[in-house]
N, C-alpha and C positions, 0 to 999 in steps of 0.2 A: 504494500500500500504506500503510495505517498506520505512522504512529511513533509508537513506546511510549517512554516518558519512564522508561526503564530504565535502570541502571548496568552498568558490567562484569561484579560479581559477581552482578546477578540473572539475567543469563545466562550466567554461567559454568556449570550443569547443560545449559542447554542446547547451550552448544560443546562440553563433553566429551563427551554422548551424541552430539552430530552426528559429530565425531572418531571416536570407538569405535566408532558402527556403520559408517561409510565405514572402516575398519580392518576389522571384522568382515566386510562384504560384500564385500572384497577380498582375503582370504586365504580365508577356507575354502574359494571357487571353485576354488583355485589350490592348494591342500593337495596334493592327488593327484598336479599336478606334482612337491613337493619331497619326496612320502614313500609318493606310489601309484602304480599303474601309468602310465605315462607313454606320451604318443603318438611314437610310434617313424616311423609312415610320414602322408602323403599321407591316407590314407583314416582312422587314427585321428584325425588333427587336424580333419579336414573334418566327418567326422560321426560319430567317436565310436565306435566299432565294438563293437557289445556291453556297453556300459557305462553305459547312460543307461535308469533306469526310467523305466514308462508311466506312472507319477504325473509324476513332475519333466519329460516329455517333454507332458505334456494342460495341467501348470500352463504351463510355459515358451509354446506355442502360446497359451493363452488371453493371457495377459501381452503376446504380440505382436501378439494382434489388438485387445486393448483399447488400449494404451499409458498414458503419461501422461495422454492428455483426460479416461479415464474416471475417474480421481483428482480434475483439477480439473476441467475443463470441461462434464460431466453435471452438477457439481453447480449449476452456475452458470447452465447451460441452461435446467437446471428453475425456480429462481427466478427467471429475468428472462424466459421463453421458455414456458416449460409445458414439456408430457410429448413432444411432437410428435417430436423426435427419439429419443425413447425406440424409438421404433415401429420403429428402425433395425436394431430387434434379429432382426426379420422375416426382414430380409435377411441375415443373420449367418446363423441357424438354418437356411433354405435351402439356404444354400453350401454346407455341412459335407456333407450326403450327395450333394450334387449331385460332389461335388468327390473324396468319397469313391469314387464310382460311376463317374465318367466319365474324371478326371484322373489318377489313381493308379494304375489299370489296366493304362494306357498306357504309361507310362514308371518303371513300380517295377523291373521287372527287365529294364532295359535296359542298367545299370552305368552311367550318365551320372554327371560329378560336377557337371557345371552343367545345370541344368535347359534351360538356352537348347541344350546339345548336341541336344535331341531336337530343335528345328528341324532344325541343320545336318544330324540324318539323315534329316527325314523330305522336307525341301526340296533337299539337296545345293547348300544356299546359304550361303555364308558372310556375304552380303549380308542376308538374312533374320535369323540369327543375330545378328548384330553391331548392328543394328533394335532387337529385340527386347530384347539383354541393356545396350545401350547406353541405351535410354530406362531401366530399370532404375537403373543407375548415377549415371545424372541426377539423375532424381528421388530419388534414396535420398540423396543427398549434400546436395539441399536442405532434405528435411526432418527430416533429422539434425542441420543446422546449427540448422535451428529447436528439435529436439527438445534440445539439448545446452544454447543457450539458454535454454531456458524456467524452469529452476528457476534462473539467477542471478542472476536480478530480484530474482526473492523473497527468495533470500540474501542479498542485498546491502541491498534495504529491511529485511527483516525481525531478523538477525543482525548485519548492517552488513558481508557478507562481498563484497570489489571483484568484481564479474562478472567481472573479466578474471582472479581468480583461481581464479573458479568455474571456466570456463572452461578455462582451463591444467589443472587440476584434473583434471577429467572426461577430457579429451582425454589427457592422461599415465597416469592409470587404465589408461583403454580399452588404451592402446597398450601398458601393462604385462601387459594380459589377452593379448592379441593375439598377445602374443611367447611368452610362459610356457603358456598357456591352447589354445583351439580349442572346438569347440563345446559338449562335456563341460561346461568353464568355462561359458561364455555361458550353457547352460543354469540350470545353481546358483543363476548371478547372478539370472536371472530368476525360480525358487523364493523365493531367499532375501526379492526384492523383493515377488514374489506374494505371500507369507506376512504382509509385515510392510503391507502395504497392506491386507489385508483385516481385521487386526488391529485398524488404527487406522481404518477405514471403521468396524467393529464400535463403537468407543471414542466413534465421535463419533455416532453412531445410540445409544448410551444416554445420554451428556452431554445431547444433546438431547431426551430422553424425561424427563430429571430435569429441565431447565429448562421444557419445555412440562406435564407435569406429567399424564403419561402415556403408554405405546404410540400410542392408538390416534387420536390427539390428531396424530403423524405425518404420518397421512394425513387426517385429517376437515379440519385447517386448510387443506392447500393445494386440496382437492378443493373445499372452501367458498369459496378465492377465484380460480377457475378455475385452478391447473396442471395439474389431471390431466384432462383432454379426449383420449380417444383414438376411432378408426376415423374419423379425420375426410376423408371422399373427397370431395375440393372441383371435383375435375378439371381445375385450373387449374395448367398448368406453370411456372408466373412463383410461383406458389407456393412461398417459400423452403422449406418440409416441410411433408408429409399425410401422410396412411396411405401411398397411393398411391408417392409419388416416396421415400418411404423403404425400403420396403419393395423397389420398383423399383432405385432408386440405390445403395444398401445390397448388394444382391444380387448387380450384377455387379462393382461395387467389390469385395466378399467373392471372389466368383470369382476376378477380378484376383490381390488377395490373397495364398489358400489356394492358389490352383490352380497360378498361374503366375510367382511368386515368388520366387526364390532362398532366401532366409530361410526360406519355408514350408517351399518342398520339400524342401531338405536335410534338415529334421528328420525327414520321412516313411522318405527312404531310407537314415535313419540306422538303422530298423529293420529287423529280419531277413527278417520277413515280412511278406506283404501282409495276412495275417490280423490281425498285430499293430497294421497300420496303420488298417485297419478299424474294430477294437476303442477304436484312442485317440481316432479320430477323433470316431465316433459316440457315444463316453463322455465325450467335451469338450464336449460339448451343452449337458447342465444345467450345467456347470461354467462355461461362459460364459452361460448366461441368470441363472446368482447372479450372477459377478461384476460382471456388468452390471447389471443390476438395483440392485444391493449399492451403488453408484455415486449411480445414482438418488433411491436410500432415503435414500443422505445428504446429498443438495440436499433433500428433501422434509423431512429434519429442521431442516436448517439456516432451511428457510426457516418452516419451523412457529415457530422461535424470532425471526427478526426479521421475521414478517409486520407487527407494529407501526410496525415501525422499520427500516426498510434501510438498509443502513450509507453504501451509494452514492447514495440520494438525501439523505443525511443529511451528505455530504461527507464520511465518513470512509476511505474507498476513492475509486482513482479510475476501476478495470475492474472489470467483472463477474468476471473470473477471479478476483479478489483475496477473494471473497467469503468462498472455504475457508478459506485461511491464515487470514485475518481473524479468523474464528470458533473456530479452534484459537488462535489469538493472546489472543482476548478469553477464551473458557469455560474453557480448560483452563491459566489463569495459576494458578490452586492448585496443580498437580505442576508441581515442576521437571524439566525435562529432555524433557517431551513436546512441546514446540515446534522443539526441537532433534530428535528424535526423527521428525516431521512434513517438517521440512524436509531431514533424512537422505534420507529414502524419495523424495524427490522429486529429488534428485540420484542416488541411486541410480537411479530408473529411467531416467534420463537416460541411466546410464552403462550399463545391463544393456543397454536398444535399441541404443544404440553400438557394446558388445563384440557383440552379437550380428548386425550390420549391415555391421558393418568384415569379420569371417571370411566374410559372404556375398558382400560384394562385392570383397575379395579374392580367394576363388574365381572368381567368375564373370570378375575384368578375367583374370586366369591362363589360364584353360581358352578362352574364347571370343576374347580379342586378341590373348594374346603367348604363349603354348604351341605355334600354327601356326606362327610366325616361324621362320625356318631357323637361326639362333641357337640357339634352345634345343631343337634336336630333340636324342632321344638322351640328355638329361641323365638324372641320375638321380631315383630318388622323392625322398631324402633332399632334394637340390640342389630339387625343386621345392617341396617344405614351405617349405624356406630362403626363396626368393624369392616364395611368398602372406605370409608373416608380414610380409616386408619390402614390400611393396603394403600390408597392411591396417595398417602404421603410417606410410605415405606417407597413405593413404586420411584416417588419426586426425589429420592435422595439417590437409589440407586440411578436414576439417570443424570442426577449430578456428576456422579462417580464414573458413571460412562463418558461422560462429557469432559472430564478429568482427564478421563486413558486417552480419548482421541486427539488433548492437546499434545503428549504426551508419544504416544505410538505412529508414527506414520505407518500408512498401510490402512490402518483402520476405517479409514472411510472409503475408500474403493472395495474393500470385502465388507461391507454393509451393506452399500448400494446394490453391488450383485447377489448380497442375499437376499434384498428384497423382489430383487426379478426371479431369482433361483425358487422362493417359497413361495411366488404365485400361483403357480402352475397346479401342483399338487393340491392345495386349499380350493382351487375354484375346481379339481376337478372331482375330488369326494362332494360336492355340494350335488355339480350334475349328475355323477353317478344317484343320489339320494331324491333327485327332481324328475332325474328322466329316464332312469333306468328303471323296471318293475324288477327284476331277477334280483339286484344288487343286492346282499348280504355286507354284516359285518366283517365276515373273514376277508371276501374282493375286497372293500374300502381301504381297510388295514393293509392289506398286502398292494394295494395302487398306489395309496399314501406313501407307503416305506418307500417303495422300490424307486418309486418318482423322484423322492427326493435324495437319494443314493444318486441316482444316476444326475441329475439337474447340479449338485454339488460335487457331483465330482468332473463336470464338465465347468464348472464353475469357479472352482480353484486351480484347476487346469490351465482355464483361461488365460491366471495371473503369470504360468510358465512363462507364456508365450508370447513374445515381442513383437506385439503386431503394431503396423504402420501408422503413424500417426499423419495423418495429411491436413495442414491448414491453409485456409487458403491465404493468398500473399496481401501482405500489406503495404501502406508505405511511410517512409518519412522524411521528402523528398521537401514537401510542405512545410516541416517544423521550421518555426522562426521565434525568436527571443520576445514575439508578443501574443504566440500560440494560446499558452496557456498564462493563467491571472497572475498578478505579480505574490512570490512569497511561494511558488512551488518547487521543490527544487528534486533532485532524484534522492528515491530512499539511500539510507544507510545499510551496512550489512550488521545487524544485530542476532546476537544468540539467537534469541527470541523467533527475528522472521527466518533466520535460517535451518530452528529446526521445528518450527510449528508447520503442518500443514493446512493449508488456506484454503483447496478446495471449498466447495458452498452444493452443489445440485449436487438431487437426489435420484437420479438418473443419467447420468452425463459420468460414466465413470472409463472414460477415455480423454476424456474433457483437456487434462492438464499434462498433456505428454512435451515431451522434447521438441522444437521449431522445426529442427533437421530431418530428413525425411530418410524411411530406413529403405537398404536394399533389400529389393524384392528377389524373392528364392521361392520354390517350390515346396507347402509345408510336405508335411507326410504323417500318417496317423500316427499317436492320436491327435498329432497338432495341426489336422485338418477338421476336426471334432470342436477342439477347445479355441480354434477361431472362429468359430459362429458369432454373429453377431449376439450379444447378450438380450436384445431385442425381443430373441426365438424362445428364451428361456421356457417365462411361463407358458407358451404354446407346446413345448415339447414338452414341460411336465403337465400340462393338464391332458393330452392324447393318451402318456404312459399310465394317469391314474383312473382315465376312464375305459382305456381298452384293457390294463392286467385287471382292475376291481372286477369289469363287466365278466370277464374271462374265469377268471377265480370264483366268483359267485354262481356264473353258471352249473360248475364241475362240482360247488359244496354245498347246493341248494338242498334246503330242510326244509319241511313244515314245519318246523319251529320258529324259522326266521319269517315269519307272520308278521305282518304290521298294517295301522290302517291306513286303509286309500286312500286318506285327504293327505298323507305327507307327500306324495305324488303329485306334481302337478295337473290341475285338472283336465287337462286337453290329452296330456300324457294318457289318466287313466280311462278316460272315454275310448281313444285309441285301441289302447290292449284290450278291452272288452267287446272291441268289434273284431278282433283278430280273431282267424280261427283256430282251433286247439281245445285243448280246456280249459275250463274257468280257473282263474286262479283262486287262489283261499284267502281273503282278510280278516283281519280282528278289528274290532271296533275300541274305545277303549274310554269306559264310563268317567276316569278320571279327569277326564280334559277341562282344564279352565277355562274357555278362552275370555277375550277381552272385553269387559264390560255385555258379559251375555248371560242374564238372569238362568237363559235355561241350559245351560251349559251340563247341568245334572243329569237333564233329562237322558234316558234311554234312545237310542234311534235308531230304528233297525237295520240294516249290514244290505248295501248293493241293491238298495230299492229304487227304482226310477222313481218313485214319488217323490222323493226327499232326495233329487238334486236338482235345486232352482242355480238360476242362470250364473254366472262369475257376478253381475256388478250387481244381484239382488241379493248374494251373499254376504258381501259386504256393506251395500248397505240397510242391511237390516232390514229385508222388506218381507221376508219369510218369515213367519212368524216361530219355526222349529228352528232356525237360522243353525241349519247341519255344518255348514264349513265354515265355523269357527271354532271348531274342537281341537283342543290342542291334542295331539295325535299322538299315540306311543308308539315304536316304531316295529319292526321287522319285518323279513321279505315274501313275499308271496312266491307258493311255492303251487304245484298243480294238484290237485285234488283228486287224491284214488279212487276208483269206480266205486271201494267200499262204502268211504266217505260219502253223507248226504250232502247237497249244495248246501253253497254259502251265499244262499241269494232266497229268504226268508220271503212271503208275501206280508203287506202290510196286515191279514189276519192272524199273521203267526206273529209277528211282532211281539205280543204280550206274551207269547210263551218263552221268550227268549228269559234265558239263565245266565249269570255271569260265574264263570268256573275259574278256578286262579289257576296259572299255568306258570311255574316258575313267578318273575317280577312281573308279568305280564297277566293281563285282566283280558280274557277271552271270551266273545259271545259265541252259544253255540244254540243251535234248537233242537 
């Protein structure tokens, strides 16, 4: 990062505005706690019940699906990189109604408070379960450490604020949100930071239209020296991005994501209705193609402005990340307080993905690890709120300490980043096996899971062997002149500090920061024609290996005991298979199901009756007055039903004769 030959008092506007808004974005969240409705139970703190408009719920989603990168890391993309990963927004825009249509369906009114619950009912696995919400956990802990990290470099170079103070900082926020707060908070947080992020993206898209000396000047300079190249289909998988692996890798990463999530989901079924959920979802569309986009436009200006002259081959930087700051550093030294300002928001979001990361995986260690334990059966709601707040300030310290090693360890955030492409794969693809597969048992799922993520990580550390080509594209600084840049900037120093911290920022981008010089090119040979895939492909090849070994294993160990009921299936799915011909398969029904705000949720209902399936959107909204698919469903597989066996397909006068017989943990109807 640059050093500016600055005094205390010329940055004193910008420490008071950094101070006041970290002040600012830290109370009004948390206002409601000291003067408004307060979360009393379990379900207000987790997601908010009734309280969170579908504005602040469409910004708060978009905020967590762009994060920090698209602040720095588009911008930095496009000037050293081109548009190439722009095209990533393909796969964004896919997810949303895929995700809307097939995932939401499923498990909106099942009353789950962790998303990983719908495994353990549709598998009657705790082993599956525990797979799924546990790789979760993992990876959310690494790139949090990375994400908490990431603005106190900048703070430290650019304010002269100790990382370790940043650090303490953010992590004692968080955990002040944590205690006080629940998702309500979380969400604000992510408003108040949505808000002020597009503000100053807006601020610095016209700084750079005054300094280029025009709109449209934006885009004609980077187009004139190749950034903007789009639908480029090379078909070459060693291809760090194309059209192709973006749009591909993008896609089931967003799956990943959207679908199968904690973070995600919670905010879905913090809504009333499925309808409502529909509406936010597919209305967060354009609202992520701006603020993506929005991202974009401000690399494309920044670089319209140093196309003469880059700052990094000019020695004034020493990462590509550093470019934004940079740039707010150098143009906007005429207002005081917008530096400060700049670098608020970038702590700020640090801290909104945090608070709203720590309540997720609070929940999910609760409900999926230590809720079963014989300890805490029988506690109360009150007594379990108590003990997530206290997990998601356990959670706030260990990703201090993560945030610690990553100042610490170089390495550590390029093997983070590829974990999280590497455990997409696997997670979204036990979900589809559980959505769209009828055969799927717990043994497939388990054995898709493992093998997926064996193979996915060991192509994944592989990767890090192998010296693949770093290509940038060329710059210049041909332009620099002694009035380029504001008077008082001068080139960094070489300090312990910036020599052994790593600077990196994107949470995708983990090629991002290679050498300028370009390597020669050689013929690999396996397996390091394997481990140069683009990391792009990750989650696409493990979600294929967990839904063709799960489907394949389930097939060959299929039991009438792995029974479960038809509504964990999606409902188009299970229409499907009942028109197929063969035999009927066998369901269980299962009396225990709560679902969400559904009085008759007790009721009995009898097993595969066409009477009792009304339409998808009368289901949801409650227009059945038996209202059958909102049962929370207990799970296992359907197996075929021997000629001995009577059907599983009762008339509605047999209905009343139905018995419930205990079978193992599973509650069985039979006639």
């Amino acid at each position: 990062m640059v050093t500016m030959a600055r005094t205390f008092m010329d940055l004193l506007w910008d420490y008071g505005v950094f101070v006041v808004f970290i002040i600012f974005s830290t109370l009004v969240p948390l206002w409601g706690r000291f003067f408004g409705k307060k979360e009393k139970t379990k379900a207000d703190y987790v997601f908010g019940l009734g309280t969170i408009s579908m504005g602040a719920m469409m910004l708060s989603i978009a905020r967590g699906t762009l994060g920090v990168r698209s602040f720095l890391g588009y911008p930095s993309e496009l000037f050293y990189r081109g548009s190439a990963m722009w095209e990533t927004l393909y796969g964004m825009v896919t997810a949303y109604p895929i995700v809307c249509f097939v995932f939401i369906p499923v498990y909106f009114n099942l009353g789950v408070t962790s998303v990983y619950q719908y495994l353990d009912l549709r598998f009657n696995s705790r082993l599956v379960r525990c797979l799924a919400s546990g790789t979760y956990v993992i990876r959310s802990l690494l790139n949090l450490g990375v994400t908490v990290y990431t603005p106190t470099v900048a703070l430290n170079t650019v304010i002269g604020i100790p990382y370790w103070a940043s650090l303490l900082g953010i992590s004692a926020i968080s955990i002040i949100f944590n205690l006080l707060g629940g998702l309500k908070a979380a969400i604000m947080a992510d408003v108040i930071q949505g808000v002020t992020m597009i503000l100053i993206s807006i601020a610095i898209i016209i700084q750079s239209m005054i300094n280029v000396g025009g709109f449209d000047k934006i885009f004609t300079v980077p187009a004139e020296n190749g950034r903007l190249n789009f639908f480029n289909f090379t078909g070459d998988f060693t291809i760090r991005v194309d059209t192709t692996s973006a749009w591909l890798g993008q896609l089931f990463m967003s799956l990943s994501i959207f679908g199968c999530q904690q973070n995600f989901v919670q905010r879905y079924l913090s809504m009333s209705t499925f309808k409502e959920v529909r509406r936010t979802l597919m209305s967060n569309i354009p609202v992520v193609i701006t603020l993506f986009s929005l991202a974009w436009i401000v690399g494309m200006g920044v670089y319209a402005v140093y196309a003469q002259c880059d700052p990094m081959a000019g020695g004034y930087i020493n990462k590509m990340d550093e470019i934004l700051p940079f740039f707010v550093e150098d143009k906007f030294s005429y207002l005081p307080g917008v530096l400060g300002l700049f670098m608020a928001s970038l702590f700020n979001g640090a801290l909104s993905l945090n608070v709203s990361n720590l309540n997720s995986l609070a929940t999910v260690t609760w409900e999926d690890f230590l809720s079963p334990l014989p300890r805490f059966k029988g506690i109360s709601d009150k007594q379990q709120l108590t003990i997530i707040k206290f997990i998601g300030s356990v959670y706030g310290v260990m990703v201090m300490g993560v945030g610690f090693a990553v100042g610490l360890l170089s390495g550590v955030i390029e093997s983070s980043m590829l974990m999280t492409s590497a455990t997409s794969g696997p997670l979204l693809g036990v979900f589809l096996l559980a959505m769209l597969v009828p055969v799927a048992n717990w043994k497939g799922a388990a054995s898709g899971m493992i093998v997926s993520h064996i193979v996915t990580l060991w192509i994944t550390f592989g990767s890090l062997t192998v010296d693949k080509e770093t290509v940038l594209l060329p710059t210049s600084v041909e332009g620099c002149t002694n009035e380029t840049f504001s008077a008082g900037i001068v080139k960094p120093s070489k300090s312990w500090l910036l020599a052994n911290t790593p600077l990196e920022v994107e949470s995708d981008f983990s090629y991002l920061d290679g050498p300028l010089e370009e390597h020669i090119a050689r013929t690999p040979q396996f397996p390091e024609t394997l481990y140069s895939i683009s990391y792009m492909y990750y989650s696409l090849i493990g979600t294929f290996l967990t839904v063709i070994i799960g489907t394949l294993v389930s097939y060959l160990t299929r039991h009438r005991d792995d029974a479960y009921d038809h509504k964990l299936l999606h409902p188009a799915v299970y229409r499907l298979s009942r028109m197929l011909p063969g035999k009927a398969r066998r369901y269980v029904n299962n009396p225990d199901i709560r679902p969400k705000n559904c009085p008759s949720a007790s009721k009995k209902i009898p097993l595969d009756n066409p009477a009792f399936e009304p339409s998808l959107e009368s289901i949801h909204e409650k227009k059945s007055p038996l209202e059958p698919a909102v049962f929370i469903v207990n799970m296992s597989v359907p197996v075929e039903v021997p000629s001995s066996v009577p059907s599983a397909e009762p008339t509605a006068a047999d209905s009343n004769q139905l018995v419930p017989e205990e079978v193992g943990d599973l509650k069985e109807v039979r006639t």
